[in-house]
SEDO-287454 format. One record per residue (C-alpha): residue number from 1; residue in three letters; x, y, z. Coordinates in nm, 3 decimals. Each point is the difference from the previous one (the first is absolute). Example, Ala and Ser with C-alpha at 12.3 -4.5 7.8 and 13.67 -1.06 7.14 Angstrom:
(1, ALA, (1.230, -0.450, 0.780));
(2, SER, (0.137, 0.344, -0.066));
This chain:
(1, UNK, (-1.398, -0.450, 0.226));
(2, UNK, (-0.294, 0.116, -0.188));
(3, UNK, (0.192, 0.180, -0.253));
(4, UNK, (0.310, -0.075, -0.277));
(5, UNK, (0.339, 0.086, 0.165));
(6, UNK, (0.173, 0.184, -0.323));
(7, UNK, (0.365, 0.044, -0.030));
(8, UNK, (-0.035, 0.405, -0.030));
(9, UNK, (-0.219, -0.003, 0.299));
(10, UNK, (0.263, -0.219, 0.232));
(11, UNK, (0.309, 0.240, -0.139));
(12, UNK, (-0.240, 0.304, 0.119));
(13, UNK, (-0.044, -0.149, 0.301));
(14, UNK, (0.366, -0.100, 0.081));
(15, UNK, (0.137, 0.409, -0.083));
(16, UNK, (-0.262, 0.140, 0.202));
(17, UNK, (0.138, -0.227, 0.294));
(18, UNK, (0.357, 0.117, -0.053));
(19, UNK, (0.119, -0.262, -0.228));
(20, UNK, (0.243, 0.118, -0.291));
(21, UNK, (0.002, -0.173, -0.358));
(22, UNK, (0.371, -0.140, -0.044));
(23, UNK, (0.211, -0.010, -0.296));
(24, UNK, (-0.173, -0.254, -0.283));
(25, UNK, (0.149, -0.284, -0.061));
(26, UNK, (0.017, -0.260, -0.257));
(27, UNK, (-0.326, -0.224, 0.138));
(28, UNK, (-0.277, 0.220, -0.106));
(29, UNK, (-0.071, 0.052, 0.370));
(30, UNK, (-0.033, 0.310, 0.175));
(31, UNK, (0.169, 0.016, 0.345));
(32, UNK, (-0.106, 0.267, 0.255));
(33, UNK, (0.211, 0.005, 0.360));
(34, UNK, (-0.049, 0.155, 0.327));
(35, UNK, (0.245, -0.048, 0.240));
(36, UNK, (0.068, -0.387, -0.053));
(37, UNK, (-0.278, -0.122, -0.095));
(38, UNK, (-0.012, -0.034, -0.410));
(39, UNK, (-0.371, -0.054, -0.172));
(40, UNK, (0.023, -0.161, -0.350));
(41, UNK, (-0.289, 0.092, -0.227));
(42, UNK, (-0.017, -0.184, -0.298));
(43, UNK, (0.011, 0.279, -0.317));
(44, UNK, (-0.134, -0.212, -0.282));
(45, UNK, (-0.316, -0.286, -0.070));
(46, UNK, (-0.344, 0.137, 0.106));
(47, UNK, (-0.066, 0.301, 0.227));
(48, UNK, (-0.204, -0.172, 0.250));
(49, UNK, (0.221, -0.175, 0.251));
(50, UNK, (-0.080, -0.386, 0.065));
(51, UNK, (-0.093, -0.026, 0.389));
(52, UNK, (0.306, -0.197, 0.093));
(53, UNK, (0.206, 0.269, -0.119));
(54, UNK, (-0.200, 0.227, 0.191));
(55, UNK, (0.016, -0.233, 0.352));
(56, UNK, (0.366, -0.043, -0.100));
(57, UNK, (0.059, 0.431, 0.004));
(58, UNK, (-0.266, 0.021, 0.294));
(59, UNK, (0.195, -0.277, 0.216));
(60, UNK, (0.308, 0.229, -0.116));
(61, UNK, (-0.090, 0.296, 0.132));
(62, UNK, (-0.156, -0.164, 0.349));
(63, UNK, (0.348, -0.124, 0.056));
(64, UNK, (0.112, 0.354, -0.045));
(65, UNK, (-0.207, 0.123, 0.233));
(66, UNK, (-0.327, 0.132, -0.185));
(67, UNK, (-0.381, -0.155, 0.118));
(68, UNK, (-0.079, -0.261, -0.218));
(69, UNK, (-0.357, 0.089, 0.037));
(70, UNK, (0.073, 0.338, -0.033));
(71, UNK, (0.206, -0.026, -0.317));
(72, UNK, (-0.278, -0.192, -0.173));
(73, UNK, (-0.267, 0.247, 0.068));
(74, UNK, (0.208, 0.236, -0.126));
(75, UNK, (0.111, -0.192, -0.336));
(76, UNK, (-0.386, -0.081, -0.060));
(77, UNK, (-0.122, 0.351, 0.019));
């Protein structure tokens, strides 16, 4: 990807795709559902998301059944 995956960008991206943020919890994650398939974003350390978490969500969502491809263009936009 040619640019930074941030944290506020990926939870964008996941509630204009129908996800919804669940209750917080006590890990400093933030969990957002659709369906059953549960995305973890991690809600402290640096806003830029290494890119193994970002494969990690990506390979998440392709088992869900988004485009990988797709999801990537749309996360690097």
């Amino acid at each position: 990807m040619t640019h930074e995956v941030t944290r506020r960008r990926l939870e964008r991206w996941l509630l204009e795709h129908g996800f919804v943020e669940l209750a917080g919890r006590k890990t400093g994650h933030r969990q957002f559902a659709r369906g059953s398939l549960k995305i973890s974003v991690p809600g402290h350390g640096p806003q830029d998301l290494t890119k193994k978490h970002v494969a990690l969500i990506v390979r998440q969502l392709a088992a869900g059944g988004f485009n990988k491809e797709t999801v990537r263009r749309e996360l690097a936009e």
